[in-house]
VOGU-725244 format. One line per 3 residues: for each residue x, y, z of C-alpha. Coordinates in Angstrom, 1 decimal, padded with zeros to 4 digits. Example, Ala and Ser with C-alpha at 12.3 -4.5 7.8 and 13.67 -1.06 7.14 Angstrom:
BEGIN
012.3,-004.5,007.8 | 013.7,-001.1,007.1 .
***
This chain:
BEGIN
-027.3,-038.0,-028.5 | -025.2,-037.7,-031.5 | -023.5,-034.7,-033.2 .
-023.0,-034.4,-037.0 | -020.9,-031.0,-038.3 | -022.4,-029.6,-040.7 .
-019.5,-030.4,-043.4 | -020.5,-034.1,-042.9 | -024.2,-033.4,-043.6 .
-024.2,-035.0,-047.2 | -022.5,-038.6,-045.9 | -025.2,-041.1,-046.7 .
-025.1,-042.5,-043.4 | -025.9,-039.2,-041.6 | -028.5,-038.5,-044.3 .
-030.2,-041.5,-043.0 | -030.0,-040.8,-039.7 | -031.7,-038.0,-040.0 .
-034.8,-039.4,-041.3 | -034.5,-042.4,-039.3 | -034.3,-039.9,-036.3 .
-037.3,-037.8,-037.5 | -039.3,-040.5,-038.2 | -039.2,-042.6,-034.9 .
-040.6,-038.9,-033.6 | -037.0,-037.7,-032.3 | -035.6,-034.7,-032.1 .
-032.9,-032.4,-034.5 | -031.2,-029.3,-033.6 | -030.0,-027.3,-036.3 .
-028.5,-024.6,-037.7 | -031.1,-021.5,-040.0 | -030.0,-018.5,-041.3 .
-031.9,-016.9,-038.2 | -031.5,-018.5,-035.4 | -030.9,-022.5,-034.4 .
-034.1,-024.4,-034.5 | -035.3,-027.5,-032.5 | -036.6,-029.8,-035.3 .
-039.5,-032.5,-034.9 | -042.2,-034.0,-037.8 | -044.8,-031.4,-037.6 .
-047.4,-034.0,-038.6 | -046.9,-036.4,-035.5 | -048.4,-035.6,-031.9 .
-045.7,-037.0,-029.8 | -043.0,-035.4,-031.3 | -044.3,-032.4,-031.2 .
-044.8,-033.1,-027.6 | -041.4,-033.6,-027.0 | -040.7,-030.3,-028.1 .
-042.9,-028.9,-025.4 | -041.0,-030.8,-022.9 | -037.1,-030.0,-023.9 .
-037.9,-026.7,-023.8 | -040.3,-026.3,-021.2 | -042.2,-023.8,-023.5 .
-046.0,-022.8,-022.9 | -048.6,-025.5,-024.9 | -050.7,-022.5,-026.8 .
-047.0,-020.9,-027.9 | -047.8,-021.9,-032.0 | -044.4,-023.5,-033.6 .
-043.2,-022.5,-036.9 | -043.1,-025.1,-039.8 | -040.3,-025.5,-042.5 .
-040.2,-026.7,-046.0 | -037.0,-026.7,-048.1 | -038.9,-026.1,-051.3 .
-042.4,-023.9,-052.2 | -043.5,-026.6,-054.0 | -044.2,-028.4,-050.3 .
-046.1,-025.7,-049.3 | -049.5,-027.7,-050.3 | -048.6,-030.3,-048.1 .
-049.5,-027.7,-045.5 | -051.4,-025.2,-046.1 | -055.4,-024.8,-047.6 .
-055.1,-022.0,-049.2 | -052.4,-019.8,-050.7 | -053.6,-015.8,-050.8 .
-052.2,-013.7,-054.3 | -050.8,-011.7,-052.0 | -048.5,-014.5,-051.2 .
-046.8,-014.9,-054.5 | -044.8,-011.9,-054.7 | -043.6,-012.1,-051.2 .
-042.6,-015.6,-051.4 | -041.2,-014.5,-054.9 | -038.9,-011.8,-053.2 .
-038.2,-013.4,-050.0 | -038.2,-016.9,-050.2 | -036.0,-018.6,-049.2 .
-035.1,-016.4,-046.6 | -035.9,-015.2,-042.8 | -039.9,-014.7,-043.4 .
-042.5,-016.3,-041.7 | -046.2,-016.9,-043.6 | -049.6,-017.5,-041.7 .
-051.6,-019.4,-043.7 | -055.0,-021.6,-043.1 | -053.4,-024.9,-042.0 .
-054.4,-028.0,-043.9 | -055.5,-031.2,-041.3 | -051.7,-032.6,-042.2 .
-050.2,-030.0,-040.1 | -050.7,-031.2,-036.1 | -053.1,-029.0,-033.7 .
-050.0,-029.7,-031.1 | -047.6,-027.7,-033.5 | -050.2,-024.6,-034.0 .
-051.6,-024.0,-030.8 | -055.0,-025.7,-031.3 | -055.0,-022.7,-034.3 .
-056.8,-023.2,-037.8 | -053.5,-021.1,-039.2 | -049.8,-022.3,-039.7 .
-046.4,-020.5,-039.7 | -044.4,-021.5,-043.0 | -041.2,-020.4,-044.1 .
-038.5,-022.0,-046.0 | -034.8,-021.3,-044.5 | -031.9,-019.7,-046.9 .
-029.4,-021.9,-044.6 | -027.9,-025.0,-047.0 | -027.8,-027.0,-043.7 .
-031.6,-026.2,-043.0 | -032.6,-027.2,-046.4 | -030.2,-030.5,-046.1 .
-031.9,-031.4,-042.8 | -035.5,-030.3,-044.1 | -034.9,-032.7,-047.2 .
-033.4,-035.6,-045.6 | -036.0,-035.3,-042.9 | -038.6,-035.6,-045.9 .
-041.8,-034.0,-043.7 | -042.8,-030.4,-042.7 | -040.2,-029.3,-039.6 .
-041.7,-027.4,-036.9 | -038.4,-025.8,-035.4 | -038.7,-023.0,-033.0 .
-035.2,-021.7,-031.7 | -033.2,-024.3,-029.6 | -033.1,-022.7,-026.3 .
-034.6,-023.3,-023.3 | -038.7,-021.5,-023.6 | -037.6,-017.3,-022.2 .
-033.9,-017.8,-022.7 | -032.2,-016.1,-025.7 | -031.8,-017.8,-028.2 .
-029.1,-019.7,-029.4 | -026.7,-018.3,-031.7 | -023.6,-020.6,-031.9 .
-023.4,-024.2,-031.5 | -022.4,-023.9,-027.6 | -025.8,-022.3,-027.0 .
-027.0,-025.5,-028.4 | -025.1,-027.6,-025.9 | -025.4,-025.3,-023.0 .
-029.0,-026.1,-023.5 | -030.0,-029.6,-025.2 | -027.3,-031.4,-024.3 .
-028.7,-035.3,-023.7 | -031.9,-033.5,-024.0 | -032.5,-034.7,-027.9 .
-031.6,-037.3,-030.3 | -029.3,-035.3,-033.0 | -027.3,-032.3,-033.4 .
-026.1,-030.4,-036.3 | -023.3,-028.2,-035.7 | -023.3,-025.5,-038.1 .
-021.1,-022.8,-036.4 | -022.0,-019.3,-036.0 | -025.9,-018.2,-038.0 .
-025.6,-015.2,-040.0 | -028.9,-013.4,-039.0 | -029.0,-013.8,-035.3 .
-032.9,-013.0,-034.6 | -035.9,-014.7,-035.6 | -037.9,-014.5,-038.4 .
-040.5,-011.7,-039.3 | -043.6,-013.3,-039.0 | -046.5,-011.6,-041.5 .
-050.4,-012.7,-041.4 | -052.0,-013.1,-044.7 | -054.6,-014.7,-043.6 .
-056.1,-011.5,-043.0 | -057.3,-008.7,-045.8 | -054.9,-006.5,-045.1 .
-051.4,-008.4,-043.8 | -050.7,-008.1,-040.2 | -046.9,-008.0,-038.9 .
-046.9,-010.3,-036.0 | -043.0,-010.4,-035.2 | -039.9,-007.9,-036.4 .
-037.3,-009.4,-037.9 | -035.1,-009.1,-040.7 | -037.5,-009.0,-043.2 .
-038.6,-005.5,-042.6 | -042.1,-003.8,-042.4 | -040.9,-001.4,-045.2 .
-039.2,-004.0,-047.7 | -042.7,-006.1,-047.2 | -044.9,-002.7,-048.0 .
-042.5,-002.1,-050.8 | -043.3,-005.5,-052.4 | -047.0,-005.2,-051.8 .
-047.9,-001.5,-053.0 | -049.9,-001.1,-049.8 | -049.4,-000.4,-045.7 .
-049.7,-003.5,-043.5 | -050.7,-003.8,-039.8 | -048.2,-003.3,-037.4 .
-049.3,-005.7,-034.0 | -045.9,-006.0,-033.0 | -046.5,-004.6,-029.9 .
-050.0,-005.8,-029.4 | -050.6,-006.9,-026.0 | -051.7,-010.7,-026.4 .
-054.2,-012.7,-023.8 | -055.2,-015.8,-026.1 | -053.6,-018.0,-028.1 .
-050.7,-015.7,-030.0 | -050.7,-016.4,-033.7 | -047.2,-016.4,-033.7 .
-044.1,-017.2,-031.3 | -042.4,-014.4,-029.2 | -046.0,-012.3,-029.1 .
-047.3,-013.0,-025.4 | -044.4,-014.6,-023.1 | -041.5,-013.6,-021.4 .
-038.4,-014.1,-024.0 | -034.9,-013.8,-025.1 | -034.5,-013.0,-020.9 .
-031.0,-013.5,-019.3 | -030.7,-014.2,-015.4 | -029.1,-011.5,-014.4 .
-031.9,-008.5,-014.5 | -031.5,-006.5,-018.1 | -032.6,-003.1,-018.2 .
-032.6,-000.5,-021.2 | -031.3,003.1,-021.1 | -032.7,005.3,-022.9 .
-031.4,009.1,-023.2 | -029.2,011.1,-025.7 | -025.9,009.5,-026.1 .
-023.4,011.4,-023.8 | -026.5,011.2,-021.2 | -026.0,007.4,-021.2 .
-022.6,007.2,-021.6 | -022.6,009.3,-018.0 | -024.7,007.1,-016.7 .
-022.8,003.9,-017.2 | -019.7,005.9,-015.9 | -021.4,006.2,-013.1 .
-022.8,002.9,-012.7 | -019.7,001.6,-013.0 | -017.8,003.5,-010.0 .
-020.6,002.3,-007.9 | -020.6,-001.4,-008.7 | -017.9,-002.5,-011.1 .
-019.3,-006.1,-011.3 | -022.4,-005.0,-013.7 | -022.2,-005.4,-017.3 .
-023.2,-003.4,-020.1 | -024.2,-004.6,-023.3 | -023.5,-001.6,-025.9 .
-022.3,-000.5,-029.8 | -018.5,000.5,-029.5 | -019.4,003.8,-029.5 .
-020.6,003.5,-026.1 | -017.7,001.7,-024.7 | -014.6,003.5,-025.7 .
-013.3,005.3,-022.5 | -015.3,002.8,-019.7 | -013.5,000.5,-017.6 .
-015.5,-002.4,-016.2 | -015.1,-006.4,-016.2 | -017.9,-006.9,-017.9 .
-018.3,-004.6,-021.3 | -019.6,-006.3,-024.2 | -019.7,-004.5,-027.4 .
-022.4,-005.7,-030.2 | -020.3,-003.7,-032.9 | -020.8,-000.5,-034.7 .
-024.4,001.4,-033.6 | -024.4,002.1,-037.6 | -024.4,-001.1,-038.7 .
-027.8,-003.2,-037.5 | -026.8,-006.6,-039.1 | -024.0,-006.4,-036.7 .
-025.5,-005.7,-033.6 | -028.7,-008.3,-034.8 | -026.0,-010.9,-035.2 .
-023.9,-010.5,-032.2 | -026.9,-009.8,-029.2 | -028.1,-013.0,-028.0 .
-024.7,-014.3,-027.6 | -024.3,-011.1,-025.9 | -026.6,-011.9,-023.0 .
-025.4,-015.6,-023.0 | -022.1,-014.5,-022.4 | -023.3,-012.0,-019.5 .
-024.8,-015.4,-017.7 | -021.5,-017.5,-018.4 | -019.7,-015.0,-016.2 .
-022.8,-014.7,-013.9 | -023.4,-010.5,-013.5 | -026.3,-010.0,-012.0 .
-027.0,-006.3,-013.5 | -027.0,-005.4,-017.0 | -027.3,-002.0,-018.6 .
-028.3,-001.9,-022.5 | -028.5,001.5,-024.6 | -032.2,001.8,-026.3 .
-031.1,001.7,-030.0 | -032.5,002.8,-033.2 | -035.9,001.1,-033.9 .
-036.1,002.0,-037.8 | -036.1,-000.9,-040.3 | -033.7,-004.2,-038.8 .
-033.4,-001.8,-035.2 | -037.3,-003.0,-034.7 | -036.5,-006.2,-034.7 .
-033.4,-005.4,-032.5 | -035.2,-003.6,-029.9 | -038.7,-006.1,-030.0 .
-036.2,-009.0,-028.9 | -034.5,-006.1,-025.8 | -037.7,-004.6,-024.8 .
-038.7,-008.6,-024.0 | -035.8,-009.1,-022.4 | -035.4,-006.8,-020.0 .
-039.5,-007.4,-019.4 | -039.9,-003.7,-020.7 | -037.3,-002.3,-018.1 .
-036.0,001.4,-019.2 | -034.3,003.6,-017.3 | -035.4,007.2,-019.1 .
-032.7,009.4,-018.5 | -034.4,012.6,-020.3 | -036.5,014.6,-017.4 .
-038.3,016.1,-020.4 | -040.3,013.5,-020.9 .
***
């Protein structure tokens, strides 16, 4: 295993190791804007398999494939719908995935014996480094082990893949901190497959017209795109969300918290302020989304470091980015909520 930081990317030597590395069918973590992603040639079989292995993740889960530039899409894909252009226009490069029709180039392995490809092209300078020096398509899903969150900082990475893969890039903290939105347009009217930071509104916006939401779809066959029919995103200790009006759950985690002072809570500030506990994380301001987005998973890493085995999570708002936010807790805590409002 050998670990390049991400200010040495543009070295020759480590240029070439990358695409020496990709192209005996090894394996490269590295840093996106969204998440970190495990990297393998998404045109070779065994690499792809290796994937599988390192992170013990479900055969028929479909792997996302990235480019650093639109003008490799064709390498990929067999057709390229007009609804396409503007929202590559807007959004690309950037945290959005695109279904497509998959052209025979793209491995069975990496789509889940689908006809239909994920593509997106990563904002990240380090991504499009690794993409380029790589010189094939990248299937990458997030570097963590298959229904652990994913991994947000470089320790994540090492916590998880250490001596498990041939190359790591260490690229620090990601910016986004959740996976890509993942869009169908495959489809004649687009169908929203996964929340992310690309929202449902800013892609209606772009379009002119209402997409499908299947967000939430419950999925028995082969999922079109990752994070739609498994357990994810799931720390050890068991996660539930409470949901109630603000000084309902504050009450209860005061409460919580004179009965067992060894379980954690997860929570914007707000929250947080006048408890007393060992384990009280906050994911900053419940006002600011990006924040909380950013700072979650490393959240619920942190909560496993120190071992609690109970952990209490406020439902949050679910407009816009909070989708995404609560898609990614609702998984977690295997659609655990404690409802504290007797109304309903």
């Amino acid at each position: 295993m050998v670990i390049i930081h991400a200010s040495d990317l543009n070295l020759k030597e480590n240029q070439e190791l990358i695409s020496s590395t990709i192209k005996k069918g090894g394996l490269c973590v590295f840093p996106t804007e969204t998440v970190y992603g495990i990297g393998a040639d998404a045109t070779n079989d065994d690499a792809i398999k290796k994937i599988f292995l390192a992170k013990g993740r479900p055969s028929d889960n479909p792997l996302i494939v990235h480019l650093a530039s639109k003008d490799d899409l064709v390498q990929c894909v067999s057709e390229i719908p007009a609804l396409a252009h503007p929202l590559m226009d807007h959004f690309w490069p950037g945290p959005l995935t695109l279904v497509f029709k998959k052209k025979s180039s793209i491995s069975y392995l990496a789509t889940g014996g689908l006809e239909t490809v994920g593509i997106r092209i990563p904002s990240s300078i380090i991504a499009k480094h690794v993409i380029e020096a790589a010189g094939v398509p990248l299937c990458a899903p997030s570097a963590n082990i298959s229904g652990r969150p994913s991994a947000t900082l470089f320790t994540h990475v090492l916590e998880d893949f250490k001596d498990k893969v041939d190359l790591l890039i260490d690229g620090g903290k990601v910016t986004i901190g959740l996976e890509s939105t993942v869009l169908d347009i495959t489809t004649p009217i687009p169908v929203l497959l996964r929340p992310g930071a690309i929202t449902k509104t800013m892609i209606e916006h772009v379009l002119n017209l209402s997409i499908i939401d299947a967000t939430e779809d419950a999925i028995t066959d082969v999922p079109k795109s990752p994070g739609m029919k498994y357990r994810h995103y799931a720390p050890h200790g068991e996660l539930s969300l409470v949901r109630g009006e603000f000084h309902q759950v504050v009450h209860f985690f005061e409460q919580s918290l004179k009965q067992n002072h060894e379980i954690g809570i997860i929570a914007p500030h707000e929250y947080l302020l006048n408890l007393k506990g060992k384990h009280l994380i906050s994911i900053g301001s419940m006002h600011d989304p990006n924040e909380m987005a950013t700072n979650i998973f490393e959240a619920l890493r942190t909560m496993d470091q120190h071992h609690v085995n109970i952990i209490y999570i406020p439902t949050l708002n679910d407009k816009d980015l909070g989708q995404a936010i609560m898609n990614r807790l609702i998984k977690a805590a295997s659609h655990r909520i404690i409802d504290l409002d007797e109304g309903r």
